[in-house]
C-alpha positions, -999 to +999 in steps of 0.1 A: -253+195+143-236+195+177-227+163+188-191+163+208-179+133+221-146+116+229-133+088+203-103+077+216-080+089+247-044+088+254-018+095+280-013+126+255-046+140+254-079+126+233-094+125+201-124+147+200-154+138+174-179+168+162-193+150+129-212+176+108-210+154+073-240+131+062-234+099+036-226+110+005-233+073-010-259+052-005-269+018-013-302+006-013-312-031-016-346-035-029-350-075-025-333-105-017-347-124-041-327-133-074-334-149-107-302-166-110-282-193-085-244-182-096-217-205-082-203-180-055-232-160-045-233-149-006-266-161-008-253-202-007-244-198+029-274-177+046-305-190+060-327-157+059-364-148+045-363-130+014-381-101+008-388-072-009-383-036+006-424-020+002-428+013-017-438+033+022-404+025+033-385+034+000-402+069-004-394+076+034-360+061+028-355+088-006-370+119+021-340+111+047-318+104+019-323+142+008-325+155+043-290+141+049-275+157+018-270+121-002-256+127-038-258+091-054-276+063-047-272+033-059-301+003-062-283-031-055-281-054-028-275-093-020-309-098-048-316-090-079-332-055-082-349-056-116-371-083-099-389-061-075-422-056-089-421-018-088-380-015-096-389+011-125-414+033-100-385+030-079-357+041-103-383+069-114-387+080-078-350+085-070-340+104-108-372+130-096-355+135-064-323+150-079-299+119-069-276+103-091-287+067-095-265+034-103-275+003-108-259-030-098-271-059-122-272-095-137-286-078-166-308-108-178-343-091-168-329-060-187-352-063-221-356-036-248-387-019-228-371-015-197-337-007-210-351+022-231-372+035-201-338+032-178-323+057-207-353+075-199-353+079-167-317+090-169-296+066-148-261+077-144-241+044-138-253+004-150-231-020-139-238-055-151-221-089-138-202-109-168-176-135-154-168-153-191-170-141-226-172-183-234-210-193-230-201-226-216-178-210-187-204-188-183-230-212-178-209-229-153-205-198-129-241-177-132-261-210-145-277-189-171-281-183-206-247-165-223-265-157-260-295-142-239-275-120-220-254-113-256-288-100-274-297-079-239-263-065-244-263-055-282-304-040-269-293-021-244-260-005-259-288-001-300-310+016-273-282+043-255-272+051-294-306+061-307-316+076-281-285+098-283-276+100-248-237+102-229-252+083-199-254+052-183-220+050-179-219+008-187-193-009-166-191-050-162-184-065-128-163-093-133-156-121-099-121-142-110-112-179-106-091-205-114-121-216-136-124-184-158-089-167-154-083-168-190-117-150-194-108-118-188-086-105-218-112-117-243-136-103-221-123-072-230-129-076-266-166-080-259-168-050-235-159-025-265-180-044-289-212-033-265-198+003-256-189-011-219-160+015-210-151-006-179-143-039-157-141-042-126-123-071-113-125-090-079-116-118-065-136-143-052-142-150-012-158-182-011-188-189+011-188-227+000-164-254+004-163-263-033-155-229-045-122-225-018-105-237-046-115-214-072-090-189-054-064-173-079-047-159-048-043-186-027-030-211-053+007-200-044+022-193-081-003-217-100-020-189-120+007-163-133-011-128-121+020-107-133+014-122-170-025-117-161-019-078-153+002-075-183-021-087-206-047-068-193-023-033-191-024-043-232-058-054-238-073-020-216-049+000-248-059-020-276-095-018-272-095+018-243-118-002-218-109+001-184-097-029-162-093-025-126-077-053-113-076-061-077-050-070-054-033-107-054-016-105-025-017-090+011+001-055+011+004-031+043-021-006+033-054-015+043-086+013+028-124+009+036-140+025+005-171+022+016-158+048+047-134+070+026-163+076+000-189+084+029-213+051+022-241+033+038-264+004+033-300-004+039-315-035+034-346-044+021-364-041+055-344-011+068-317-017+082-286+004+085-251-016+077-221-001+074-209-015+040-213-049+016-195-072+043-221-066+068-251-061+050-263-103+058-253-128+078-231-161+063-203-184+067-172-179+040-134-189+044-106-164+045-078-184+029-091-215+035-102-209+074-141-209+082-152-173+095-187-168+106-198-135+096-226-117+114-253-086+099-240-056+114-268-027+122-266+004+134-303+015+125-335+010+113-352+032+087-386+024+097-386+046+130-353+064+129-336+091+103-307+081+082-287+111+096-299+100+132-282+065+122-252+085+106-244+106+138-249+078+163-215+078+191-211+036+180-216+043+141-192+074+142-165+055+165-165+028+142-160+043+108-131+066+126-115+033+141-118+021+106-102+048+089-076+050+107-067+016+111-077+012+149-081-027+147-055-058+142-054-081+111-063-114+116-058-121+081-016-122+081-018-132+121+005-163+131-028-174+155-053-168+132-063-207+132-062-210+173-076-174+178-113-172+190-118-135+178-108-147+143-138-171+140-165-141+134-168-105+132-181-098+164-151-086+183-112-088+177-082-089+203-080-049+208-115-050+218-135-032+187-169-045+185-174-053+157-143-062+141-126-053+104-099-072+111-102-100+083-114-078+055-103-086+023-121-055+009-099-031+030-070-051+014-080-052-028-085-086-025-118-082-033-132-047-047-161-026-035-183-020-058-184+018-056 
């Protein structure tokens, strides 16, 4: 595809873009809706209609998917997926298709039946949430049942052994706190006991007042994260499950997975948004200071292609200003708390609409899930 245009000019010359690549990732969110109410969901500070994405938009969705030369796609989103009523037709649909498929989870709706059609059907990556190996800790962050999600567990990891298969690869998404810092190690433990070969650790960005203080790294030296990594270096040996830990304090280097991996996301009714961060609308607090956060979209799947969407001058100019670092940090700035720009995500003070500049993905704070 031709599609030459200038990205950025200088006194020097100009940057000239010809973008021949598709996505090679994407994520599709299948509902808003959710079965649980965790402490730190994104979803305690929106105000939008839930929905679920229909089964017209999802086949057309697949077609563009293949048309743009997608390899994986992955079913998860701000909801629940394994509520939508046709989740299984759905996960069927994308194996048939020749994608890989992953699949971000609570894992409480994941009983013996649809765990041994999910083996079926051949998924390639399940990642379940898991904050707390204690139930009562547990409890406390996903307001749920621990021992039911033990026994879905122990079902899931029976059903990958007799039926013989190397894949899903089972991973656990874990969000850290001050309230379930000492989670983590024993976490491990209970990771190998269910054939999990991985954690993935993040930190938590709060979208409610209460949870600001849950923070491990703003709480200047209170929790010891040196003694954290080291016990986790050991535990990851002892038992050979994986813990990626994120980053605990701000470093230079900034990195946009979702960009460097070639990733998109559509929401349940369409819409194209660059990554996880932009996917909704909500209010959450870098570091203690209020940021409003607005739904970025640079399509919509109902009447355009994804690769349309994916060559688009404004979607191009923004994952190449992203990449290489074309925008400020308000994050570290000494007028982050007087600074207009830093109170959304609309625009920042060299002009880039919309703005990166407070990311704490791009900085490890907080992991993509990718």
């Amino acid at each position: 595809m031709e599609n030459k245009f200038c990205l950025e000019c200088f006194d020097e010359g100009y940057v000239l873009a010809n973008p021949r690549k598709g996505p090679e990732i994407l994520f599709i969110e299948l509902t808003t809706r959710c079965n649980l109410n965790c402490l730190m969901c994104y979803r305690n500070s929106w105000q939008e209609v839930l929905g679920d994405m229909d089964e017209k938009l999802f086949s057309k969705i697949l077609e563009d998917a293949g048309e743009a030369g997608v390899k994986f796609i992955w079913l998860a989103g701000w909801g629940e997926p394994l509520i939508h009523p046709k989740f299984l037709e759905f996960a069927e649909m994308v194996k048939e298709k020749g994608f890989k498929l992953g699949i971000n989870t609570n894992g409480l709706l994941l009983d013996e039946d649809v765990a041994e059609r999910l083996m079926k059907i051949g998924i390639d990556r399940l990642t379940v949430s898991v904050d707390a190996a204690n139930p009562e800790i547990y409890g406390y962050i996903r307001r749920a049942d621990f021992n039911r999600l033990m026994t879905i567990l122990k079902t899931l990891h029976a059903t990958k052994k007799k039926i013989g298969k190397k894949y899903p690869i089972l991973e656990f998404a874990f969000t850290l706190m001050a309230s379930n810092v000492k989670e983590l190690v024993p976490l491990a433990d209970l990771a190998e006991k269910h054939g999990v070969g991985r954690i993935i650790v993040s930190n938590v960005i709060p979208v409610t007042r209460k949870v600001i203080d849950e923070c491990i790294y703003t709480l200047n030296g209170k929790v010891d994260v040196e003694k954290l990594a080291s016990l986790a270096a050991i535990k990851s040996l002892e038992t050979n499950v994986s813990i990626r830990l994120p980053e605990f304090s701000l470093k230079t280097e900034r990195k946009c997975y979702f960009i460097e991996n070639g990733a998109t996301c559509v929401t349940w009714n369409g819409r194209v948004a660059p990554c996880y961060n932009f996917l909704h609308s909500y209010t959450c607090f870098i570091y203690g200071r209020e940021k409003n956060i607005k739904q970025i979209v640079f399509g919509d799947l109902n009447n355009e292609k994804l690769l349309e969407v994916w060559f688009k001058p404004e979607y191009v100019k923004f994952r190449y200003k992203v990449r290489f670092f074309r925008y400020p940090s308000c994050t570290d700035c000494k007028f982050h708390d007087i600074c207009d720009f830093a109170e959304s995500n609309l625009m920042d003070c060299w002009g880039n609409e919309p703005s990166c500049a407070d990311c704490l993905y791009s900085r490890g704070i907080v992991q993509c899930p990718i």
